[in-house]
One Martini backbone bead per residue (centre of mass of N, CA, C, O) as a GRO file, in nm:
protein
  214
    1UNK     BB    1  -1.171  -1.644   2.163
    2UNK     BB    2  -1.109  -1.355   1.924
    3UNK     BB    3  -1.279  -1.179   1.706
    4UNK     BB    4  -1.062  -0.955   1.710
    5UNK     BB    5  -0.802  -1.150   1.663
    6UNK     BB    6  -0.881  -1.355   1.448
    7UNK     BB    7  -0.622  -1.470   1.283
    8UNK     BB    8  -0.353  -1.581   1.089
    9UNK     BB    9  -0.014  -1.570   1.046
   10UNK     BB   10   0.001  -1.579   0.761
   11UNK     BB   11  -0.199  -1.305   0.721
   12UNK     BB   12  -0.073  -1.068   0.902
   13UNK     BB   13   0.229  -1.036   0.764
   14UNK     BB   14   0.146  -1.005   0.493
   15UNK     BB   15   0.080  -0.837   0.235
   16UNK     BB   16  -0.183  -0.717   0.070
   17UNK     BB   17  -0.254  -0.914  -0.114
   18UNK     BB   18  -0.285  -1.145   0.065
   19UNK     BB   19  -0.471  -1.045   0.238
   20UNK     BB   20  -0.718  -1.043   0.041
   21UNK     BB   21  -0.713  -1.314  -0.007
   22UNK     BB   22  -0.782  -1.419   0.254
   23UNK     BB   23  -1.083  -1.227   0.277
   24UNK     BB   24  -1.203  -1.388   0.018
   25UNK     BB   25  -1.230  -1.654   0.152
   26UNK     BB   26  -1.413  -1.576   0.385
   27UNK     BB   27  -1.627  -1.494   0.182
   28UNK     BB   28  -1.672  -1.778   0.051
   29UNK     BB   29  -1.711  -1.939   0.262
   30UNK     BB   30  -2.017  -1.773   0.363
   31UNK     BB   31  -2.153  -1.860   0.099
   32UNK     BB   32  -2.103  -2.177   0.099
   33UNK     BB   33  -2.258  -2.202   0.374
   34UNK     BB   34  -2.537  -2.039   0.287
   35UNK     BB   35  -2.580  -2.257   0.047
   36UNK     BB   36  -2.540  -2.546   0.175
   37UNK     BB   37  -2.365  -2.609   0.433
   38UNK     BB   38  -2.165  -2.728   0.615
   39UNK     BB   39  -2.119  -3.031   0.577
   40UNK     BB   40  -2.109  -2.967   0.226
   41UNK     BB   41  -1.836  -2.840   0.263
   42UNK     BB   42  -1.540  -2.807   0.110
   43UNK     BB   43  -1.191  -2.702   0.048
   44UNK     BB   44  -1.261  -2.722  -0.264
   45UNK     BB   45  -1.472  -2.542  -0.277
   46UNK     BB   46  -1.355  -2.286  -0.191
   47UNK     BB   47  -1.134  -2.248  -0.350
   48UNK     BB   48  -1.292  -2.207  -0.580
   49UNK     BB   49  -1.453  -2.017  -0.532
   50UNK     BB   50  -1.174  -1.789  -0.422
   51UNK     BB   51  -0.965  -1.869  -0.686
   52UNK     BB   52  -0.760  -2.077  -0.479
   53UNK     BB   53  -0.548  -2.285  -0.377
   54UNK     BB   54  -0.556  -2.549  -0.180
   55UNK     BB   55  -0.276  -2.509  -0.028
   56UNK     BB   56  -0.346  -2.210   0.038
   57UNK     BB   57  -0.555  -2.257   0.222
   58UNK     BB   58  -0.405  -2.441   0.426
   59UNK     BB   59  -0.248  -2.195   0.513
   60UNK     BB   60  -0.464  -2.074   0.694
   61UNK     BB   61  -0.625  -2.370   0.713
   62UNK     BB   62  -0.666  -2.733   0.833
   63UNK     BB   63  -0.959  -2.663   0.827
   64UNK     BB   64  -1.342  -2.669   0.834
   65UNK     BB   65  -1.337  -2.554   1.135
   66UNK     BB   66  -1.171  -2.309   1.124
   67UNK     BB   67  -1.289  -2.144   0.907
   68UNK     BB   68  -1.541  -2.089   1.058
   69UNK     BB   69  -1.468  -1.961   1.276
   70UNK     BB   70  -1.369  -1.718   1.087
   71UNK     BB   71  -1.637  -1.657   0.990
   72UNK     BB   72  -1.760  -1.589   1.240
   73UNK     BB   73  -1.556  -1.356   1.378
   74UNK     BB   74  -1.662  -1.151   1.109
   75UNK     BB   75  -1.922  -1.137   1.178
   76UNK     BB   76  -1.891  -1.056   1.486
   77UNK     BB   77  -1.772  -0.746   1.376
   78UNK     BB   78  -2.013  -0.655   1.209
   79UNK     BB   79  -2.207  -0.650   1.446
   80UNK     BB   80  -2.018  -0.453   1.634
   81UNK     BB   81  -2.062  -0.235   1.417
   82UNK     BB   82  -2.360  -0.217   1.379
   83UNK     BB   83  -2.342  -0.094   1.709
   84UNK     BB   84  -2.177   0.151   1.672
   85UNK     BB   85  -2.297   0.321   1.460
   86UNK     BB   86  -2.579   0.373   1.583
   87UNK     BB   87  -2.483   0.506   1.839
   88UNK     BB   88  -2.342   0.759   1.672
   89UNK     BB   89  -2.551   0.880   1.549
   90UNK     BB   90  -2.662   1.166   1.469
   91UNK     BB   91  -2.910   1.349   1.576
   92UNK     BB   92  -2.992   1.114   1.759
   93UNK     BB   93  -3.158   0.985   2.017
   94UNK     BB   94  -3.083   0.746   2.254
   95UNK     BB   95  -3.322   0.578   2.194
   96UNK     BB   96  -3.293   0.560   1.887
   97UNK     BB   97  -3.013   0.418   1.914
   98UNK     BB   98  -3.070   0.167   2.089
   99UNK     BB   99  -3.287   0.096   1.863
  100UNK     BB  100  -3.070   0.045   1.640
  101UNK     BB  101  -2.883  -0.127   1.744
  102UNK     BB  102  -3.032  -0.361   1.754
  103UNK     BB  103  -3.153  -0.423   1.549
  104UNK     BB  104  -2.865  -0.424   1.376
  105UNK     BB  105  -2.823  -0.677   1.425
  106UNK     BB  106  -3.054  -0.834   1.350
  107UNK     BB  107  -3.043  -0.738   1.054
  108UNK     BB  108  -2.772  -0.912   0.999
  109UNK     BB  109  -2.853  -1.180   1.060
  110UNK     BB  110  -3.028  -1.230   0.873
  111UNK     BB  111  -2.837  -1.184   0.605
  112UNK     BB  112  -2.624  -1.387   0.729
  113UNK     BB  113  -2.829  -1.644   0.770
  114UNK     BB  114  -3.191  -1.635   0.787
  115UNK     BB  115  -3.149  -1.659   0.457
  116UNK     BB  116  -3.119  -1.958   0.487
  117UNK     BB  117  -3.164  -2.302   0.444
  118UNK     BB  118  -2.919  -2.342   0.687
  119UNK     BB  119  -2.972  -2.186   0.944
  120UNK     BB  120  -2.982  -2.408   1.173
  121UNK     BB  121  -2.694  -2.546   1.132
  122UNK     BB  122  -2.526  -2.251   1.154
  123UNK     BB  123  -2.654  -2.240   1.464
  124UNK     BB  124  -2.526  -2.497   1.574
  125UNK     BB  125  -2.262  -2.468   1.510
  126UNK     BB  126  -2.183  -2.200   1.629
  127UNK     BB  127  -2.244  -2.301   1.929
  128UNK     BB  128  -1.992  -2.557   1.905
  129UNK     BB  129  -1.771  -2.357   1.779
  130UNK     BB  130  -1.849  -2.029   1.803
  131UNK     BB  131  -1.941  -1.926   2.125
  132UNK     BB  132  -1.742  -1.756   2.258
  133UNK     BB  133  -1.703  -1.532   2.009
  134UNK     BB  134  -2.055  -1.464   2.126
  135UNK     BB  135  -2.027  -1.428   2.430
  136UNK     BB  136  -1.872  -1.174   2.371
  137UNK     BB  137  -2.004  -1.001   2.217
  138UNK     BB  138  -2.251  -0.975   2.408
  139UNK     BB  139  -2.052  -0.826   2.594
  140UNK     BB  140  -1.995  -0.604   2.444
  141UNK     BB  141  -2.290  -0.486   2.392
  142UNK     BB  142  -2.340  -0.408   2.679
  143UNK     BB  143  -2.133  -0.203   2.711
  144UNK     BB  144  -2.232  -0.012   2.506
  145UNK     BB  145  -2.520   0.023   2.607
  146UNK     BB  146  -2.471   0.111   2.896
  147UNK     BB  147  -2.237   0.318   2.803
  148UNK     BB  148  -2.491   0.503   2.742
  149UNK     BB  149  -2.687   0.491   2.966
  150UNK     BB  150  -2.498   0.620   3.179
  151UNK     BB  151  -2.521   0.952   3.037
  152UNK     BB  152  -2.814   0.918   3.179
  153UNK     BB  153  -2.981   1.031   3.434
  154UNK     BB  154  -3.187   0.802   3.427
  155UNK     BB  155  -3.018   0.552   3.352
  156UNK     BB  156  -2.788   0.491   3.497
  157UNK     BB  157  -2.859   0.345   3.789
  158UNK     BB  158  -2.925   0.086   3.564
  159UNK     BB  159  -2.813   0.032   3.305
  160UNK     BB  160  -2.742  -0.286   3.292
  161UNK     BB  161  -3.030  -0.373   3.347
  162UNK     BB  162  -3.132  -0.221   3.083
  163UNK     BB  163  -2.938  -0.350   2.893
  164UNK     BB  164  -3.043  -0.653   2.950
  165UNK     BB  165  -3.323  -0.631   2.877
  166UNK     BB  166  -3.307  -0.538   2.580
  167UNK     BB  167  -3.101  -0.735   2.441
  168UNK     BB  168  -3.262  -0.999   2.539
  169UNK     BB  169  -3.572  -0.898   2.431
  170UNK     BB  170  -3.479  -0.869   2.147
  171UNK     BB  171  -3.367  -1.156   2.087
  172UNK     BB  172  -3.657  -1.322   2.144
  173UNK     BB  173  -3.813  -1.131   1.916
  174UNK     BB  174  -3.616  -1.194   1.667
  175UNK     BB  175  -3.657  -1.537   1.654
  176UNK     BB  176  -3.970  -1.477   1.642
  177UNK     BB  177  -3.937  -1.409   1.338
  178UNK     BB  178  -3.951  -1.411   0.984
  179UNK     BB  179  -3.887  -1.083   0.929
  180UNK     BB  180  -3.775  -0.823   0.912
  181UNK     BB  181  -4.022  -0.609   0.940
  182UNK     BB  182  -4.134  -0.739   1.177
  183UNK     BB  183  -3.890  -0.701   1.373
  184UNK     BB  184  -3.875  -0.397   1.367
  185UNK     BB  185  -4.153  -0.371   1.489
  186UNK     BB  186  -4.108  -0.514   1.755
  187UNK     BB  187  -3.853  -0.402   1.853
  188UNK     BB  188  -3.971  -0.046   1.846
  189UNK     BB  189  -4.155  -0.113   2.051
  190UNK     BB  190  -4.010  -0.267   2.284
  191UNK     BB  191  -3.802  -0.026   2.338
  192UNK     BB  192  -4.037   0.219   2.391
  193UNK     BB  193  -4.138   0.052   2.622
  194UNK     BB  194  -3.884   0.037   2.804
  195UNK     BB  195  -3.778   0.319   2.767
  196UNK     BB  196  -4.034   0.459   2.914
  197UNK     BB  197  -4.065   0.321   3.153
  198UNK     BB  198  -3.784   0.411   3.277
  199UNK     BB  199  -3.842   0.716   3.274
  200UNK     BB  200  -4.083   0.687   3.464
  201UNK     BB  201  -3.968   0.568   3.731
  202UNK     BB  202  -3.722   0.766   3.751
  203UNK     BB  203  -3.913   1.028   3.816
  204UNK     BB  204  -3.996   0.892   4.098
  205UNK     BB  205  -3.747   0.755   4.185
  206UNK     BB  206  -3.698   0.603   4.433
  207UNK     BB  207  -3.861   0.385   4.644
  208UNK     BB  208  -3.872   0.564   4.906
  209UNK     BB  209  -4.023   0.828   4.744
  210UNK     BB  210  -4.270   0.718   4.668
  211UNK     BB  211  -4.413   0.635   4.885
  212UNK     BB  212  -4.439   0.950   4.970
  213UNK     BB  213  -4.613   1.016   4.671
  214UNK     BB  214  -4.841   0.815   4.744
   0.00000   0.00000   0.00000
């Protein structure tokens, strides 16, 4: 299932007022989800929360399982635009995107999840309904990151590997974080140490050279 492409066909082809209804309806839901937790949320609670006939919520989805399904989607969305927005931002060396662009993912975890009371339940449903979803996403950024590191000179030969030790290494020190403010620091230091370590290998040249040079 592609999060890129996730909606009801209910919603796909409906007015703009319809398509609003719809959207909100997913907003609703991702805070009920973080309010209560999977568990808790009824889809009598969705349809009060946004405002919607619970018959017109059911014209979208058949249960609260498709309803999440759809609220992960959104996040991850979400998460790829963050990680886009960053690696784009202008006048900031490449360093400084690939190492906002990983942050930028971690700080919205925080925001959309990591601050809920029923984060770990959260994790778990996701993990089990809408695993998919995020290891495409994970797919997507990697993709991402490689094709930036690509375009530079010390980084392309390495690329993928590169850009795979930054992301998953990222988010192994982003998940023993307690707080943004930490996190971002613990980042901040690990991808200047990945990332400085990377252009000083590339500097010595391929191992060939270096034993030559040793």
């Amino acid at each position: 299932m592609s999060y890129d492409s996730f909606m009801p066909d209910a919603a796909k082809n409906d007015p703009p007022d319809e398509n609003a209804r719809y959207k909100r309806t997913i907003r609703a839901a991702e805070e009920m989800f973080k309010r209560v937790g999977f568990r808790a949320v009824t889809m009598e609670m969705v349809a009060r929360e946004a405002n919607i006939a619970k018959a017109t919520l059911y014209t979208y989805f058949k249960n609260k399982d498709e309803l999440f399904i759809a609220v992960s989607a959104r996040m991850a969305r979400i998460l790829r635009g963050g990680v886009e927005q960053a690696l784009a931002t202008p006048d900031a060396s490449l360093d400084e995107r690939l190492t906002e662009a990983v942050i930028s993912k971690h700080r919205l975890i925080f925001t959309l999840v990591r601050k809920s009371a029923h984060a770990a339940e959260l994790f778990s449903y996701t993990h089990a309904m809408a695993g998919d979803i995020f290891c495409e996403l994970d797919a997507a950024i990697l993709r991402l990151l490689s094709d930036a590191m690509a375009n530079d000179p010390q980084f392309a030969p390495s690329a993928d590997q590169l850009a795979r030790a930054l992301y998953f290494g990222s988010g192994q020190l982003a998940s023993r974080c307690e707080s943004v403010a930490a996190m971002e620091a613990e980042l901040r230091s690990f991808s200047a140490i990945h990332l400085a370590g990377a252009r000083a290998l590339a500097s010595r040249g391929p191992p060939g050279q270096r034993e030559l040079t040793n």
